[in-house]
Backbone as XML, in Angstrom:
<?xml version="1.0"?>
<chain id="A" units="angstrom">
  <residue number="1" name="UNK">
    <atom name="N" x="27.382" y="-6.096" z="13.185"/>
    <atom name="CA" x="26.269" y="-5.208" z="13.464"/>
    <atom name="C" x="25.186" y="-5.279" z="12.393"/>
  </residue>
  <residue number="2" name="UNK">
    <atom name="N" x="25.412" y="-5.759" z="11.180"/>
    <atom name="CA" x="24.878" y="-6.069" z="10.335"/>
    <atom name="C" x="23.642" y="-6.741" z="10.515"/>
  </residue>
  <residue number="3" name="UNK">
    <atom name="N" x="23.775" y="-7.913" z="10.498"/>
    <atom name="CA" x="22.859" y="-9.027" z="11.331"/>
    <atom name="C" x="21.991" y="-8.420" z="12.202"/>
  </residue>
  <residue number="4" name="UNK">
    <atom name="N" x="21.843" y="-7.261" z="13.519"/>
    <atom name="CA" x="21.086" y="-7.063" z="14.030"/>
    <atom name="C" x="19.868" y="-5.821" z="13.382"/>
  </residue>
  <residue number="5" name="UNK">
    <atom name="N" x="20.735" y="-5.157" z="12.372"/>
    <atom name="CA" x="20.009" y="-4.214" z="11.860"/>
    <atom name="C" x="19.010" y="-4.925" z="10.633"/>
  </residue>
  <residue number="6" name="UNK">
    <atom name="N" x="19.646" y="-6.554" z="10.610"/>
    <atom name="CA" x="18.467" y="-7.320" z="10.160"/>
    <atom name="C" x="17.357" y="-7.587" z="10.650"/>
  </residue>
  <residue number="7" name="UNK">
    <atom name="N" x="17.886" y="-8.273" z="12.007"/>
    <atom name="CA" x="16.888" y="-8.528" z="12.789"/>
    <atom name="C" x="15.982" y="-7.516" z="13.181"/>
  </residue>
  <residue number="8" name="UNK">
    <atom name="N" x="16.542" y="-6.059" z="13.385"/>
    <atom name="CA" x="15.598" y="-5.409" z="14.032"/>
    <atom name="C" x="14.505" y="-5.171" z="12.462"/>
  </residue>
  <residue number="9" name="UNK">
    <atom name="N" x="14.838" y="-5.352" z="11.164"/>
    <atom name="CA" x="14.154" y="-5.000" z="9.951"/>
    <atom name="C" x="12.891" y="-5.981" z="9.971"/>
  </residue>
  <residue number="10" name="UNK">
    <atom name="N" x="13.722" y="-7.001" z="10.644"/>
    <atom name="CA" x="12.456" y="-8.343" z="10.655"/>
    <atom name="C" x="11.281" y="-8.428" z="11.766"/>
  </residue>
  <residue number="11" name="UNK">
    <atom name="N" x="12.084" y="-7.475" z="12.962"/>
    <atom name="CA" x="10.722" y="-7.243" z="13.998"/>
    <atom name="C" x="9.793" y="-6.495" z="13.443"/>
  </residue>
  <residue number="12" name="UNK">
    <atom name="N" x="10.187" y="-5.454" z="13.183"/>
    <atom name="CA" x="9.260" y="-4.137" z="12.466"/>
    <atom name="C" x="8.833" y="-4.661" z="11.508"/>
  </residue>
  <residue number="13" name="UNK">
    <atom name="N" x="8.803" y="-5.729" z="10.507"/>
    <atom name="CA" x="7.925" y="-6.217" z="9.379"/>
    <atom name="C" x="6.792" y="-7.208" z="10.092"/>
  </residue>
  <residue number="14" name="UNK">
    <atom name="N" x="7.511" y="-7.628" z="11.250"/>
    <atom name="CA" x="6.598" y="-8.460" z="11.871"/>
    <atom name="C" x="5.590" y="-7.673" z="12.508"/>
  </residue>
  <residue number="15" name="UNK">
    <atom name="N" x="6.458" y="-6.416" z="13.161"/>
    <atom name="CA" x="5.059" y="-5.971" z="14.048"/>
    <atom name="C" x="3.909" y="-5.507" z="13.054"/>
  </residue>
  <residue number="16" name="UNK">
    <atom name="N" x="4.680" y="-4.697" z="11.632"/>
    <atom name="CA" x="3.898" y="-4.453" z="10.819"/>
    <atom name="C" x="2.864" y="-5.108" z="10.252"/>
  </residue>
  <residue number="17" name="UNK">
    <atom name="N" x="2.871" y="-6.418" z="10.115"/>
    <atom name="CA" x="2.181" y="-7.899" z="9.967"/>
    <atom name="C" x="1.206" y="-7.875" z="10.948"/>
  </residue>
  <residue number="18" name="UNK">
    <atom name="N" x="1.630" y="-7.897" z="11.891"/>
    <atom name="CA" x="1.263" y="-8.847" z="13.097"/>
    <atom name="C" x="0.318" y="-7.754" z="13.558"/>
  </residue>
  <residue number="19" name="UNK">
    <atom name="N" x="0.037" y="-6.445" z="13.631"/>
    <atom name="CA" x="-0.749" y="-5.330" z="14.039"/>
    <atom name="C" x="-1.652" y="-4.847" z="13.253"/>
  </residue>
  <residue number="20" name="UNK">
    <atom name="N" x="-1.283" y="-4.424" z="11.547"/>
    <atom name="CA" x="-2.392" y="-4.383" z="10.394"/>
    <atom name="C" x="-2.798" y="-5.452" z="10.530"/>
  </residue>
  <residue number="21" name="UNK">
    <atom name="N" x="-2.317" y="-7.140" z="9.802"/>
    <atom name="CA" x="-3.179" y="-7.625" z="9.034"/>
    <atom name="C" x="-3.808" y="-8.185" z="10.610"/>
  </residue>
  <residue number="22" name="UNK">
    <atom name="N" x="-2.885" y="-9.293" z="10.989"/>
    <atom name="CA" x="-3.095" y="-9.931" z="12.213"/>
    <atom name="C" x="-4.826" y="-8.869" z="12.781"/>
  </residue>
  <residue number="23" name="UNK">
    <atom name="N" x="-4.601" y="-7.923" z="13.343"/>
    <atom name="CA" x="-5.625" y="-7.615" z="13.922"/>
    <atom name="C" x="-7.010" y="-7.309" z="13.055"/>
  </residue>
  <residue number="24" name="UNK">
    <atom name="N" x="-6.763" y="-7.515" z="12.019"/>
    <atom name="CA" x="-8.280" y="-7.743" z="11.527"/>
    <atom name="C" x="-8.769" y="-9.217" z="11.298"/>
  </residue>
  <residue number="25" name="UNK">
    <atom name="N" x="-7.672" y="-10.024" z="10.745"/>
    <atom name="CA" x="-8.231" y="-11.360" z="10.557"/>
    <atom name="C" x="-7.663" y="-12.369" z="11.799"/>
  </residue>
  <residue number="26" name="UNK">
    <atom name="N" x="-7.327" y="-12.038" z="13.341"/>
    <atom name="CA" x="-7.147" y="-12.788" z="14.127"/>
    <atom name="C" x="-8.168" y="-12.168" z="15.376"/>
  </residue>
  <residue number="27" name="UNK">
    <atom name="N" x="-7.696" y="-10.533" z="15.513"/>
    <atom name="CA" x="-8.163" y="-10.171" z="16.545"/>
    <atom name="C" x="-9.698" y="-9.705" z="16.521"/>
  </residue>
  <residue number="28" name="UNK">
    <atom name="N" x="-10.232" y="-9.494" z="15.431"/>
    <atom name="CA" x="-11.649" y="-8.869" z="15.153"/>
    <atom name="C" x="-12.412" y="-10.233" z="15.809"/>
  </residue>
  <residue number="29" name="UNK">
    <atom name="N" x="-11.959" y="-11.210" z="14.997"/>
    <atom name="CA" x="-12.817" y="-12.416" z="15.063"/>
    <atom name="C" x="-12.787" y="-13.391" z="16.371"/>
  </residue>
  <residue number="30" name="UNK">
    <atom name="N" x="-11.624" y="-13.157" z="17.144"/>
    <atom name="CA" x="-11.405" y="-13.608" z="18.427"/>
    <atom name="C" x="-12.311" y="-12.477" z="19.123"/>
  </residue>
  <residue number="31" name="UNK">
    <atom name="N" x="-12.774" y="-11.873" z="19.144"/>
    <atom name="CA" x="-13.521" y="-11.367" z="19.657"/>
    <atom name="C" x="-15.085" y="-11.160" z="19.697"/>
  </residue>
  <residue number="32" name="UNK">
    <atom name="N" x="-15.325" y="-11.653" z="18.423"/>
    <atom name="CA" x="-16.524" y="-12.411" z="18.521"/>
    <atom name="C" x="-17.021" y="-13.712" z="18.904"/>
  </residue>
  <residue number="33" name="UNK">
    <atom name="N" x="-16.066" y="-14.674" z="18.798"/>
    <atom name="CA" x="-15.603" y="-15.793" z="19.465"/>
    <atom name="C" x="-16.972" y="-15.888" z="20.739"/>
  </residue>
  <residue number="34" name="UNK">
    <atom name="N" x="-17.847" y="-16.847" z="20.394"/>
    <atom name="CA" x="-18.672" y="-17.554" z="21.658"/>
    <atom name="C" x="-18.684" y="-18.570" z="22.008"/>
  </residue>
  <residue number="35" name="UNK">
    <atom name="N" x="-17.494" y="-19.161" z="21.606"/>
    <atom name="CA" x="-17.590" y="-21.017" z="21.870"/>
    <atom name="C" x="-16.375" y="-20.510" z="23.156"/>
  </residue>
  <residue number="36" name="UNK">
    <atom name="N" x="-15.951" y="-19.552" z="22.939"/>
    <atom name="CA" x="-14.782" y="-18.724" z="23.989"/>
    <atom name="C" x="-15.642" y="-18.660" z="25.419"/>
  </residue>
  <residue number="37" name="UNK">
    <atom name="N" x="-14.678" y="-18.828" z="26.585"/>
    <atom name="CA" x="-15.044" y="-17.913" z="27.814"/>
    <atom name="C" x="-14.670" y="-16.282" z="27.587"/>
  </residue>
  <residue number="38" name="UNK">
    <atom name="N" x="-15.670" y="-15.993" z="28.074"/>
    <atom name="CA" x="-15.105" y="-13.863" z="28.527"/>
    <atom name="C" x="-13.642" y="-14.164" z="28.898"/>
  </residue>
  <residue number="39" name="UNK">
    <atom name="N" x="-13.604" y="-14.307" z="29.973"/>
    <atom name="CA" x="-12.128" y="-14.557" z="30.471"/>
    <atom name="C" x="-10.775" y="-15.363" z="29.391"/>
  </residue>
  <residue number="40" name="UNK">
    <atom name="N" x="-11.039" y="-16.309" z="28.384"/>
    <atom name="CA" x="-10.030" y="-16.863" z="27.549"/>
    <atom name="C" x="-10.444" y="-15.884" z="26.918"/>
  </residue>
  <residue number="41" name="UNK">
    <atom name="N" x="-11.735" y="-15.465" z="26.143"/>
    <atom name="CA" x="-11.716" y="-14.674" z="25.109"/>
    <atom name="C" x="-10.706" y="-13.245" z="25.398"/>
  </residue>
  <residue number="42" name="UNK">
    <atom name="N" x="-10.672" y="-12.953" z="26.507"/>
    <atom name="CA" x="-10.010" y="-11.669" z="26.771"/>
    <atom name="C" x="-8.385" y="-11.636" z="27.364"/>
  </residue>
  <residue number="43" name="UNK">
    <atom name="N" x="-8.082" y="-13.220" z="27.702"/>
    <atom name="CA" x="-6.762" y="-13.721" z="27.892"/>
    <atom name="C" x="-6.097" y="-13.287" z="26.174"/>
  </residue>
  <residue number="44" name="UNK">
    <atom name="N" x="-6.754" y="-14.100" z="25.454"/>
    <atom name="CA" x="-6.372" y="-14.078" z="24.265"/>
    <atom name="C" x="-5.971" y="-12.617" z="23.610"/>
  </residue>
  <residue number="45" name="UNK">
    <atom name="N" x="-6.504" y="-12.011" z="23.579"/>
    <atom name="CA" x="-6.187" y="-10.769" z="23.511"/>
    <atom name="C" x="-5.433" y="-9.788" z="23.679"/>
  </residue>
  <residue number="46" name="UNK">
    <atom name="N" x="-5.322" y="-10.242" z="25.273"/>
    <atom name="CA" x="-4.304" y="-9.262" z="25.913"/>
    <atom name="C" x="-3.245" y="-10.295" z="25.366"/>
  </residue>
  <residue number="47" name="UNK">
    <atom name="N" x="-2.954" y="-11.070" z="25.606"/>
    <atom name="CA" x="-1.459" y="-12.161" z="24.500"/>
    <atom name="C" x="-1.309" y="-11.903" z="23.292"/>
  </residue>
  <residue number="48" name="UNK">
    <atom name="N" x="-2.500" y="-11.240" z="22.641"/>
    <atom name="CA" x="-2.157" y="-10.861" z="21.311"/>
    <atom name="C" x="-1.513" y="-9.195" z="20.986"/>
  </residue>
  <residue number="49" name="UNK">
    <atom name="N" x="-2.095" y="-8.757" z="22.144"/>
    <atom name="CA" x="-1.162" y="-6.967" z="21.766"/>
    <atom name="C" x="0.161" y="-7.457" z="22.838"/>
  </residue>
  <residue number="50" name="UNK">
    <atom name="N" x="0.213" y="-8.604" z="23.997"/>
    <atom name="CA" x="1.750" y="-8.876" z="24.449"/>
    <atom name="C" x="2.890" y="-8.798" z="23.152"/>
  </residue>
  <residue number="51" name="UNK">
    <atom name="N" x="2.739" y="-9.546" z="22.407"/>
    <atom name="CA" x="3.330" y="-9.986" z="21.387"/>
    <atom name="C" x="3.420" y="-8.392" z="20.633"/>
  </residue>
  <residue number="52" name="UNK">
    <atom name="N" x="2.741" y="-7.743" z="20.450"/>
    <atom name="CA" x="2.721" y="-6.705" z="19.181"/>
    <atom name="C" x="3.861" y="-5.596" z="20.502"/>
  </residue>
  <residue number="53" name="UNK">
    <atom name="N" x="3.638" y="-5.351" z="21.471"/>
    <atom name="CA" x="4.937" y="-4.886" z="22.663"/>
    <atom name="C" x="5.892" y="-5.412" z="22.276"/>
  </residue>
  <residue number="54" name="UNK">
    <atom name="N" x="6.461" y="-7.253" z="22.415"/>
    <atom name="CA" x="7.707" y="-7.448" z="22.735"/>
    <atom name="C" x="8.345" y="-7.619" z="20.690"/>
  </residue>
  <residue number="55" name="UNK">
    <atom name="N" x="7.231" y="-7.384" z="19.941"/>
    <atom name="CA" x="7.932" y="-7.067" z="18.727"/>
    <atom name="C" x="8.702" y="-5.915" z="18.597"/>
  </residue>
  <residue number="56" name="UNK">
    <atom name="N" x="7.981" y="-4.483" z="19.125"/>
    <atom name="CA" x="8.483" y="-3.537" z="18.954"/>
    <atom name="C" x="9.543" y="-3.424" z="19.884"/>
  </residue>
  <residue number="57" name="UNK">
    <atom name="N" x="9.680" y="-3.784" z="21.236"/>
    <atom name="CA" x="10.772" y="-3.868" z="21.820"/>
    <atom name="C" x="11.796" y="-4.897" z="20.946"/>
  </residue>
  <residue number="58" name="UNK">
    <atom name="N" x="11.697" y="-5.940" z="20.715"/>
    <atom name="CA" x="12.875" y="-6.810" z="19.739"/>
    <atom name="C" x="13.088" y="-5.551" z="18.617"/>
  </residue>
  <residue number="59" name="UNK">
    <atom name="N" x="12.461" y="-5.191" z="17.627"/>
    <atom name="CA" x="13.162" y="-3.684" z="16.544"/>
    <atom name="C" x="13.150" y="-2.852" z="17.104"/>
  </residue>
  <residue number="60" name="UNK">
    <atom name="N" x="13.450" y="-2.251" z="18.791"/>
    <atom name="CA" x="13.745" y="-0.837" z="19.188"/>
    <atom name="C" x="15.254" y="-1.567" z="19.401"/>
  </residue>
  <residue number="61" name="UNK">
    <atom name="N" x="15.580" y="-2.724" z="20.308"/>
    <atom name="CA" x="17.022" y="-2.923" z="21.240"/>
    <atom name="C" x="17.883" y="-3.813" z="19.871"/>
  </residue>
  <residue number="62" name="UNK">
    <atom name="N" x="16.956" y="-4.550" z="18.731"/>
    <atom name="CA" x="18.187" y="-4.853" z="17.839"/>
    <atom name="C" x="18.443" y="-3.295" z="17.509"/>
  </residue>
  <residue number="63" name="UNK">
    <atom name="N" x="17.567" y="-2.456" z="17.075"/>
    <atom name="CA" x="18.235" y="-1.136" z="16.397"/>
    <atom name="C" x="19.677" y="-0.541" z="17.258"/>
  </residue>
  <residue number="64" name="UNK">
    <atom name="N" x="18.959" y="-0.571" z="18.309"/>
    <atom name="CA" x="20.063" y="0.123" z="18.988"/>
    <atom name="C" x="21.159" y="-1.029" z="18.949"/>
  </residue>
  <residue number="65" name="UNK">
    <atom name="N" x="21.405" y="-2.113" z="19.314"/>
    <atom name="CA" x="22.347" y="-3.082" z="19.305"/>
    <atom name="C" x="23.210" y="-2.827" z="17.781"/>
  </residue>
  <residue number="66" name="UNK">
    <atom name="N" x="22.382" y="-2.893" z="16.185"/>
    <atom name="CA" x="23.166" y="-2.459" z="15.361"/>
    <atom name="C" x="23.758" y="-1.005" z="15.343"/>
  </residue>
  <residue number="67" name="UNK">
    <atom name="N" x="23.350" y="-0.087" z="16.115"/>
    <atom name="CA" x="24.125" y="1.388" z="16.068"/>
    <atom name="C" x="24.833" y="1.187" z="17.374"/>
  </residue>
  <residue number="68" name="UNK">
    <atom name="N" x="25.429" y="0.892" z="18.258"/>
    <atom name="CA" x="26.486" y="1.133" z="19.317"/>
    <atom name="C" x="26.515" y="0.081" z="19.536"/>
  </residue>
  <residue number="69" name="UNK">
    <atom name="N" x="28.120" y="-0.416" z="19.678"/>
    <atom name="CA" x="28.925" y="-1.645" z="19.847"/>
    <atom name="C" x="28.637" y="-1.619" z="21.471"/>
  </residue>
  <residue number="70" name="UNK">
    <atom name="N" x="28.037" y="-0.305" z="22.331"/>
    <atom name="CA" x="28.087" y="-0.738" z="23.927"/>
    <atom name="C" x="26.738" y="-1.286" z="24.202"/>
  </residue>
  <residue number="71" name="UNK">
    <atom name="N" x="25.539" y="-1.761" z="22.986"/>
    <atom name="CA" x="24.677" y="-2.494" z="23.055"/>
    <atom name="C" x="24.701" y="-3.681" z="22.460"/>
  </residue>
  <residue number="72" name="UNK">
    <atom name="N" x="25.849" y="-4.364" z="23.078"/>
    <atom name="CA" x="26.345" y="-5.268" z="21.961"/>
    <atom name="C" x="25.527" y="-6.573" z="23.218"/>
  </residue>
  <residue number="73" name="UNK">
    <atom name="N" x="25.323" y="-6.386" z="24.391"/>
    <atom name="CA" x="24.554" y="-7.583" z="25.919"/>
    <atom name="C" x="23.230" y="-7.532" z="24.954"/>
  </residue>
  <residue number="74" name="UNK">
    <atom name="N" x="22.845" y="-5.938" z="24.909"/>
    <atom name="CA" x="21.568" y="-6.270" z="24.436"/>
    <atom name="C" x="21.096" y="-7.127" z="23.167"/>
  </residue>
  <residue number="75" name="UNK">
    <atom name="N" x="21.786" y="-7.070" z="22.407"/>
    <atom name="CA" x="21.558" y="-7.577" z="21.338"/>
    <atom name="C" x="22.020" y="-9.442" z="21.724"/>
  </residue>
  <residue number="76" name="UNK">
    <atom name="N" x="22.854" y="-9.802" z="22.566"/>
    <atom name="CA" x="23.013" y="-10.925" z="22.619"/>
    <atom name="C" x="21.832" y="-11.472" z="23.408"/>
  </residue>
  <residue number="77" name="UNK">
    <atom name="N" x="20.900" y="-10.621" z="24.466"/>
    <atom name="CA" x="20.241" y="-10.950" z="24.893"/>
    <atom name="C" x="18.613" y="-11.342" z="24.452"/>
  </residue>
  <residue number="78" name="UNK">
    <atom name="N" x="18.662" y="-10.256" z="23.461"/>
    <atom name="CA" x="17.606" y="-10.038" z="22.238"/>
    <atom name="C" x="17.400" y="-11.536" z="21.534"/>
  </residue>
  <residue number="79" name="UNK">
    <atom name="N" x="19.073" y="-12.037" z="21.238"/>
    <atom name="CA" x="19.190" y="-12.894" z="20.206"/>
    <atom name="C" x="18.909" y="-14.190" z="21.332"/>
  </residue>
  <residue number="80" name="UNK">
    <atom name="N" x="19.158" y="-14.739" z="22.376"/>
    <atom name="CA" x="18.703" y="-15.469" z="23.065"/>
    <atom name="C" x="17.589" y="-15.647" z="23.264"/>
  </residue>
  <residue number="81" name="UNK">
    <atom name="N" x="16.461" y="-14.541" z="23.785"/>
    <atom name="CA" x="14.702" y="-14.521" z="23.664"/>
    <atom name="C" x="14.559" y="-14.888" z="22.096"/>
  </residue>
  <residue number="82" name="UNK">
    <atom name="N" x="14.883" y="-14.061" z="20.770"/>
    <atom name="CA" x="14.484" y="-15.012" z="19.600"/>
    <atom name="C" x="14.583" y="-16.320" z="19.683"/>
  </residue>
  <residue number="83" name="UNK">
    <atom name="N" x="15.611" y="-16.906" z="19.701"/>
    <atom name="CA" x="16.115" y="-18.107" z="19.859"/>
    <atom name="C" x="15.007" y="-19.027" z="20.711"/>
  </residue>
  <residue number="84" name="UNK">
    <atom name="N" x="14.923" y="-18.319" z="21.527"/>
    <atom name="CA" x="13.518" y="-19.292" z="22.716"/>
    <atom name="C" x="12.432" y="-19.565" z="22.198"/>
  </residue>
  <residue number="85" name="UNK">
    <atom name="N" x="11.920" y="-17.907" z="21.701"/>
    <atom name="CA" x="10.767" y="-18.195" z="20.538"/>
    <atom name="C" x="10.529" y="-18.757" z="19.815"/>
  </residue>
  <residue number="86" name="UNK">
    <atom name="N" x="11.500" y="-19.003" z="19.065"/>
    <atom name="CA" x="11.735" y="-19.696" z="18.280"/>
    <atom name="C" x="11.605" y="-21.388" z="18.539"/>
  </residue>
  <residue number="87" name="UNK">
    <atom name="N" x="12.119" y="-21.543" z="19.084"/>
    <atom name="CA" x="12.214" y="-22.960" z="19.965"/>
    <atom name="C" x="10.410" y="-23.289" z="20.391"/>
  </residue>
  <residue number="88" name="UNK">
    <atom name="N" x="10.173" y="-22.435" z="21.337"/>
    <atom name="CA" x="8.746" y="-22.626" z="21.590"/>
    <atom name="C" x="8.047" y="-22.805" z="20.384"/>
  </residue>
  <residue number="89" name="UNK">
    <atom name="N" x="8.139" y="-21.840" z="19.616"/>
    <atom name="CA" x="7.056" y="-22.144" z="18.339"/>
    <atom name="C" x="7.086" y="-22.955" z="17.530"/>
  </residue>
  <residue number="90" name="UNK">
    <atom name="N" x="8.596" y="-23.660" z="17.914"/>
    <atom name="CA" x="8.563" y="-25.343" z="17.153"/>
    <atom name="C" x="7.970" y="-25.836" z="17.657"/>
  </residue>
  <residue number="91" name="UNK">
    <atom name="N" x="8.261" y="-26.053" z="19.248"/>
    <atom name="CA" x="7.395" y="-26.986" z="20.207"/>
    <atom name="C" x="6.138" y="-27.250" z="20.092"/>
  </residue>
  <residue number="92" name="UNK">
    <atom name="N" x="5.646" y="-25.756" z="19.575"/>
    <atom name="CA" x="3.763" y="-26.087" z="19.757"/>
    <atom name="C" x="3.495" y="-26.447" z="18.000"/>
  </residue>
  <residue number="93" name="UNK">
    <atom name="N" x="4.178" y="-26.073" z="16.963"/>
    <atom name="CA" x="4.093" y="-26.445" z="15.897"/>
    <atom name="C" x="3.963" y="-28.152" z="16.038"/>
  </residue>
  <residue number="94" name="UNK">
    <atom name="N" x="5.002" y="-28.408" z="16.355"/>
    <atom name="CA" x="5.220" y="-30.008" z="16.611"/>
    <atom name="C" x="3.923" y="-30.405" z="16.947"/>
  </residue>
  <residue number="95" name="UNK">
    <atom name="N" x="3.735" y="-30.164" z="18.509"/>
    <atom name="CA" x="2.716" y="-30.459" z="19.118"/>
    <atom name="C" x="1.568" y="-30.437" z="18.246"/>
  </residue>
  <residue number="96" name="UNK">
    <atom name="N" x="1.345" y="-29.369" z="17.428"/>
    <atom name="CA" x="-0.126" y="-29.651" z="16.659"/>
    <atom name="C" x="0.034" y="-30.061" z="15.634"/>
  </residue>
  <residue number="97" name="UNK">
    <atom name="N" x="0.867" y="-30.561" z="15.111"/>
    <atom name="CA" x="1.052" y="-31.463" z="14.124"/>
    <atom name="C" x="1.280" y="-30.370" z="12.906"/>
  </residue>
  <residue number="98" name="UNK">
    <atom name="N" x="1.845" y="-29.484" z="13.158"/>
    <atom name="CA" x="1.789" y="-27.945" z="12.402"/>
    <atom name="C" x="3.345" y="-28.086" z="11.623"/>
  </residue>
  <residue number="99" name="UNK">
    <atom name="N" x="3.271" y="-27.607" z="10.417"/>
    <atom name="CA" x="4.617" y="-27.703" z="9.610"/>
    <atom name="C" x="5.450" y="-26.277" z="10.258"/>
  </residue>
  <residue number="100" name="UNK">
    <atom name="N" x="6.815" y="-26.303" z="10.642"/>
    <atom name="CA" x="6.466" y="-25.218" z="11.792"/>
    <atom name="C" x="6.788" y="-24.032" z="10.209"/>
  </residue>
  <residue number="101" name="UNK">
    <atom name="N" x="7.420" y="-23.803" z="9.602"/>
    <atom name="CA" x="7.850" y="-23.147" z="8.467"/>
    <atom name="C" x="6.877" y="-22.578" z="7.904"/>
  </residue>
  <residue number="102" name="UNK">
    <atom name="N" x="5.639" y="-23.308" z="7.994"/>
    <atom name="CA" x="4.614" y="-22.467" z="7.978"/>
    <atom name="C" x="3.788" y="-21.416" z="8.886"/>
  </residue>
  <residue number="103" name="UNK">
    <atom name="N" x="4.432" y="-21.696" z="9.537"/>
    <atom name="CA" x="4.167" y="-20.601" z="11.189"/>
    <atom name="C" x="5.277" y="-19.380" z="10.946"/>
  </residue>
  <residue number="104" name="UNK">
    <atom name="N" x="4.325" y="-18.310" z="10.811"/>
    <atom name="CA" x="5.264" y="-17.083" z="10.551"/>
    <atom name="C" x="5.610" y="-16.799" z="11.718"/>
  </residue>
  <residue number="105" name="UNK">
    <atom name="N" x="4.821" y="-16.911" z="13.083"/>
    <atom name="CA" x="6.552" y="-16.561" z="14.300"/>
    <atom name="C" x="7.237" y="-17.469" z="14.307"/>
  </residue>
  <residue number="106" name="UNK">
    <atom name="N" x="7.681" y="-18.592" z="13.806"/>
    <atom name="CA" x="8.935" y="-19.297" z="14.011"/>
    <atom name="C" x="9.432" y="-19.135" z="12.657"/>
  </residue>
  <residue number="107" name="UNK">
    <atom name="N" x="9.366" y="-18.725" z="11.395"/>
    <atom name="CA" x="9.970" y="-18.295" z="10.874"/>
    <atom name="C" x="10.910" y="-17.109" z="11.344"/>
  </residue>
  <residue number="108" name="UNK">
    <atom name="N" x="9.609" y="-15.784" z="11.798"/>
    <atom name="CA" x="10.203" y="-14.530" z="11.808"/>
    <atom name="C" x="11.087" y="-14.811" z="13.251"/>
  </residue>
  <residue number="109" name="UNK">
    <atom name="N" x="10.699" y="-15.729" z="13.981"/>
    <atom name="CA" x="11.597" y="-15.773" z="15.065"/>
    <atom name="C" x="13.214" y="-16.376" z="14.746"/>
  </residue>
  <residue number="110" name="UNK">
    <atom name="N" x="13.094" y="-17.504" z="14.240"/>
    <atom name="CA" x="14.114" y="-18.496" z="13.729"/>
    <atom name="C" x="15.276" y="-17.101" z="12.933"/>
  </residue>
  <residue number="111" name="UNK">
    <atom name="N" x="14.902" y="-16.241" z="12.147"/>
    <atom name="CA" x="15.278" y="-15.394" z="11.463"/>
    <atom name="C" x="16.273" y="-14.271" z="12.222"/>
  </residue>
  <residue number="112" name="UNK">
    <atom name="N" x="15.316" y="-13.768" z="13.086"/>
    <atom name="CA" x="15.961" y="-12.866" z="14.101"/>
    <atom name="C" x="16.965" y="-13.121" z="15.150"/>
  </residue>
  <residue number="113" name="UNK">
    <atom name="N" x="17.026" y="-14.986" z="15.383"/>
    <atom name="CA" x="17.985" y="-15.234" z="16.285"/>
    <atom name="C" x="19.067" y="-15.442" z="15.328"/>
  </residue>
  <residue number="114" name="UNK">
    <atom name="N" x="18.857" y="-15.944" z="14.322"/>
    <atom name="CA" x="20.283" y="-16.500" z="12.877"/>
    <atom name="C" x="20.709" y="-14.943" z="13.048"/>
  </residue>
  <residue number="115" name="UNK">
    <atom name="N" x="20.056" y="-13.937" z="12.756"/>
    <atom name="CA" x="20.722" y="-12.679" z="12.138"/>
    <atom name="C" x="21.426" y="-12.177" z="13.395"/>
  </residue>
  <residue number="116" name="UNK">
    <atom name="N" x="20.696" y="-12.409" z="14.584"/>
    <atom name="CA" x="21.737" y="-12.106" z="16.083"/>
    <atom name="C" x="22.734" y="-12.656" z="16.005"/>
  </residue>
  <residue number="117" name="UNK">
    <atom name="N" x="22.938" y="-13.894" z="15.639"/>
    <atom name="CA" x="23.983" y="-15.019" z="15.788"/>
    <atom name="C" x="25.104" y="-14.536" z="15.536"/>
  </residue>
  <residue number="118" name="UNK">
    <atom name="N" x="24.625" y="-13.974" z="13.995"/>
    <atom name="CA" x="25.118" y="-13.556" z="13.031"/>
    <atom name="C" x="26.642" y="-12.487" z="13.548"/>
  </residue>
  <residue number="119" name="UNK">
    <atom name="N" x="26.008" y="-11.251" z="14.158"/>
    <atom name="CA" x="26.548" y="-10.313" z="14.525"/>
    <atom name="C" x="27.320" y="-10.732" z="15.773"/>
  </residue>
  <residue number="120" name="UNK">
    <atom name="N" x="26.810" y="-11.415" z="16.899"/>
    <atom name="CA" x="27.709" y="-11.814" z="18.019"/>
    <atom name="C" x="28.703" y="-12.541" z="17.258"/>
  </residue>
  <residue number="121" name="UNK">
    <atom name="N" x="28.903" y="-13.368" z="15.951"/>
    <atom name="CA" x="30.188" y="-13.965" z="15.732"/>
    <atom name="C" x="31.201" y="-13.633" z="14.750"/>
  </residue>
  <residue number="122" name="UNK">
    <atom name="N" x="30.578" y="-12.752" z="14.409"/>
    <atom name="CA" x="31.239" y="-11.905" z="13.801"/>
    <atom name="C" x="32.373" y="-10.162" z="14.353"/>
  </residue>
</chain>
């Protein structure tokens, strides 16, 4: 149970990240954005508070997954979506020729599925 009360420590630093700083130096400026369409410019956006949702959902269901052993699906299920994320954000790291380790969601993702792992094998 350990492991998930990591993971859920690592969503909530992320959302914390990802909502202060993120939205001044990603979202202010995507929004001034004119080389953008209205429509991408505002795709973008709404993908950027998606993400700041399924953070806080990943640190609401690890929390609960580390306090009751009968959220023990959720947390395996939790740890599977990290895991994907994770995966994806190599993919596009790769793809752009991006060191992915330097990409803080595949860190913070990579992190949250190890610490799931963690607890399902234990």
């Amino acid at each position: 149970m350990i492991g998930f009360a990591v993971a859920s420590a690592a969503a909530v630093l992320g959302a914390g990240v990802h909502t202060l700083v993120g939205s001044r130096r990603v979202v202010a400026p995507l929004l001034k954005a004119r080389d953008l369409t209205p429509p991408s410019r505002w795709l973008m956006f709404l993908c950027w508070h998606a993400v700041s949702v399924l953070l806080a959902v990943l640190a609401a269901g690890f929390a609960w997954a580390a306090w009751s052993a009968q959220a023990r699906d959720i947390g395996l299920m939790l740890t599977a979506l990290a895991a994907a994320l994770a995966l994806l954000t190599l993919y596009v790291a790769v793809r752009a020729g991006f060191r992915p380790w330097r990409l803080p969601p595949f860190v913070l993702f990579s992190l949250m599925a190890a610490a799931g792992g963690w607890s399902l094998l234990t």
